[in-house]
MIDOSE-1310 file (N, C-alpha, C; in nm, 2 decimals, decimal comma, always signed):
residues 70
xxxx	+11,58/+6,27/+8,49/+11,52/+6,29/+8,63/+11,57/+6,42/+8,69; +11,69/+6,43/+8,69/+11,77/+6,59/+8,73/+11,69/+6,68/+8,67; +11,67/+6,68/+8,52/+11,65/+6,79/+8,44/+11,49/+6,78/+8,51; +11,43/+6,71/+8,58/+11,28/+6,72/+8,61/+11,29/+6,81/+8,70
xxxx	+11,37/+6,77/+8,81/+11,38/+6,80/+8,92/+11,41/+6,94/+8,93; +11,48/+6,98/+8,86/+11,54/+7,14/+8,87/+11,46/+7,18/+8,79; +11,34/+7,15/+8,70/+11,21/+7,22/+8,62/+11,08/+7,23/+8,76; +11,12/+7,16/+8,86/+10,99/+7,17/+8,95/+11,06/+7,25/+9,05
xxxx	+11,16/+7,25/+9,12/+11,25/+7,34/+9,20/+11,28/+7,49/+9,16; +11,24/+7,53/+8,99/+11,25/+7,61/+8,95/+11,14/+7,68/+8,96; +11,03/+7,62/+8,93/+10,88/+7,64/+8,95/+10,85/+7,69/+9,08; +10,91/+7,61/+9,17/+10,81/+7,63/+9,31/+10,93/+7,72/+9,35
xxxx	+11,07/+7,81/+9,31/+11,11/+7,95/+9,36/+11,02/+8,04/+9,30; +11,01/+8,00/+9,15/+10,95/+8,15/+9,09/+10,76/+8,17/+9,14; +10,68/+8,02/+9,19/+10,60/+8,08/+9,25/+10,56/+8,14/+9,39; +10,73/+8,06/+9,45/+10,76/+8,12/+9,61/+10,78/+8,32/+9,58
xxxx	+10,86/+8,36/+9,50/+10,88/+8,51/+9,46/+10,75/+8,55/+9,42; +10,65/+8,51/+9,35/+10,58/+8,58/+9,32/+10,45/+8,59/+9,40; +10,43/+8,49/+9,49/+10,37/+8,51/+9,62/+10,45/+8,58/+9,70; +10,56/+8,59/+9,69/+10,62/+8,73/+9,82/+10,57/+8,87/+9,74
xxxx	+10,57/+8,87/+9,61/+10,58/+8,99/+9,55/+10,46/+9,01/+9,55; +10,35/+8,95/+9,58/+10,22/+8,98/+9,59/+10,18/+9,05/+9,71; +10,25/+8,97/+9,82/+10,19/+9,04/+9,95/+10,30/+9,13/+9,97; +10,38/+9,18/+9,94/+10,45/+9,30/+9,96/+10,38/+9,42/+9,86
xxxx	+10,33/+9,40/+9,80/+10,22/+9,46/+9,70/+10,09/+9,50/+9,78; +10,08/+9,41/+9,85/+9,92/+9,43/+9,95/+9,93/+9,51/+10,04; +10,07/+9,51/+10,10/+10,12/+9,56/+10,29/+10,11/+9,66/+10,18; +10,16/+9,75/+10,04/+10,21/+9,88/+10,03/+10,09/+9,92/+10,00
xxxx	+9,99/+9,87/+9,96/+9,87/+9,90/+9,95/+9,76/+9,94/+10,06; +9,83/+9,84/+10,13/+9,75/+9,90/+10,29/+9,78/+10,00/+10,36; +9,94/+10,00/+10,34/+9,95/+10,12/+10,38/+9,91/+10,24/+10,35; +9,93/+10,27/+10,20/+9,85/+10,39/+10,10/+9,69/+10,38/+10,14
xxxx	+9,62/+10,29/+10,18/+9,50/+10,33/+10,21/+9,49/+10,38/+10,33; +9,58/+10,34/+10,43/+9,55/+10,38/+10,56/+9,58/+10,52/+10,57; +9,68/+10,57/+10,48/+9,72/+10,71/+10,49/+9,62/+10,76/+10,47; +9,54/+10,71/+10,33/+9,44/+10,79/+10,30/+9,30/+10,81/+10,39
xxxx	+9,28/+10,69/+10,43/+9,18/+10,73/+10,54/+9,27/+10,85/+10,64; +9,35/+10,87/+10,66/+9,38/+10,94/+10,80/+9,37/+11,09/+10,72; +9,37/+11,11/+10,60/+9,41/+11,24/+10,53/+9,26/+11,23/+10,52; +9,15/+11,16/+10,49/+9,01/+11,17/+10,49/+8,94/+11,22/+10,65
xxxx	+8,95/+11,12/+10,71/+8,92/+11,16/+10,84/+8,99/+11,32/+10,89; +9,10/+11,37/+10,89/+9,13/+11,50/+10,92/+9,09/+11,57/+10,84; +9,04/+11,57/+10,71/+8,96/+11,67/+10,62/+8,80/+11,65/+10,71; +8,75/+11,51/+10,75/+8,64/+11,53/+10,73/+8,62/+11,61/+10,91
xxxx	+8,72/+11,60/+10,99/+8,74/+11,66/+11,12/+8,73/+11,85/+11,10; +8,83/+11,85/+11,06/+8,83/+12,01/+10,95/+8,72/+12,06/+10,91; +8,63/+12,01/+10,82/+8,52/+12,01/+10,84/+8,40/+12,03/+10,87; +8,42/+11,96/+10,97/+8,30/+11,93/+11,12/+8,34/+12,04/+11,17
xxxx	+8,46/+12,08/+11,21/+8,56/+12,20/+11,30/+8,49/+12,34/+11,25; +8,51/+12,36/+11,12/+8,40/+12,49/+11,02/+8,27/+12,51/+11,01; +8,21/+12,38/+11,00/+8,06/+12,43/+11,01/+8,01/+12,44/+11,16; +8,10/+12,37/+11,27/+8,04/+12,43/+11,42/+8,09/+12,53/+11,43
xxxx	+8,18/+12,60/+11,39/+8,21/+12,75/+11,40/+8,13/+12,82/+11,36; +8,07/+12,77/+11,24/+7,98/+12,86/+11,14/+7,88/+12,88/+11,22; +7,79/+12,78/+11,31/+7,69/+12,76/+11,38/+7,68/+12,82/+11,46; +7,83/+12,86/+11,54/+7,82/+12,90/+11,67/+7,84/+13,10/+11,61
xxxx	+7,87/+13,12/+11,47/+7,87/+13,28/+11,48/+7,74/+13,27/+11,44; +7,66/+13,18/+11,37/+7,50/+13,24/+11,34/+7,43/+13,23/+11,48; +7,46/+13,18/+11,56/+7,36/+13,14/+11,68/+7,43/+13,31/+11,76; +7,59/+13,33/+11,76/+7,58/+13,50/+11,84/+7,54/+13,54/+11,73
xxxx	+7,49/+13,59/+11,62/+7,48/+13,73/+11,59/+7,35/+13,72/+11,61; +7,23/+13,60/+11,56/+7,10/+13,60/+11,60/+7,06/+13,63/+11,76; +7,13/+13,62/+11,88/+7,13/+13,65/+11,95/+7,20/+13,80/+12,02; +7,28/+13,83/+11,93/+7,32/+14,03/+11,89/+7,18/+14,09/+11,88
xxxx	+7,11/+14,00/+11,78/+7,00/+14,07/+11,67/+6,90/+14,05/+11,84; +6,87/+13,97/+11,81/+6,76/+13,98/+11,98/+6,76/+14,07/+12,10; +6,86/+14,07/+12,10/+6,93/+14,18/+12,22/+6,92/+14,31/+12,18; +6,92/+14,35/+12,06/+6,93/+14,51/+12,01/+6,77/+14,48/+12,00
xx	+6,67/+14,41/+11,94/+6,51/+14,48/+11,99/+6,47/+14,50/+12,09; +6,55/+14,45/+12,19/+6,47/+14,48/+12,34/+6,51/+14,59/+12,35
């Protein structure tokens, strides 16, 4: 009955560790994705930041260009 006992007491640490080892596995995961959105979202800001610059030198030079036919 001991030897049972300490085969089920044995069991239920190694599946208590290996459910900790799981969700310490998940939190580092979440975190590595959260980084990654934030490194996506500042590329995709960056981005958005260059083509409204782009927009705003074609809208002056097209209006350069208008101004020199008059």
């Amino acid at each position: 009955m001991q030897y049972h006992n300490m085969l089920k007491q044995r069991h239920e640490m190694e599946a208590k560790a290996a459910q900790a080892a799981a969700e310490k596995k998940k939190v580092e995961e979440d975190k590595i994705l959260a980084e990654k959105r934030k490194i996506d979202d500042k590329k995709e800001r960056e981005l958005a930041a260059e083509k409204a610059a782009e927009e705003l030198i074609k809208q002056e030079e097209s209006e350069k260009g208008k101004g020199k036919k008059k």
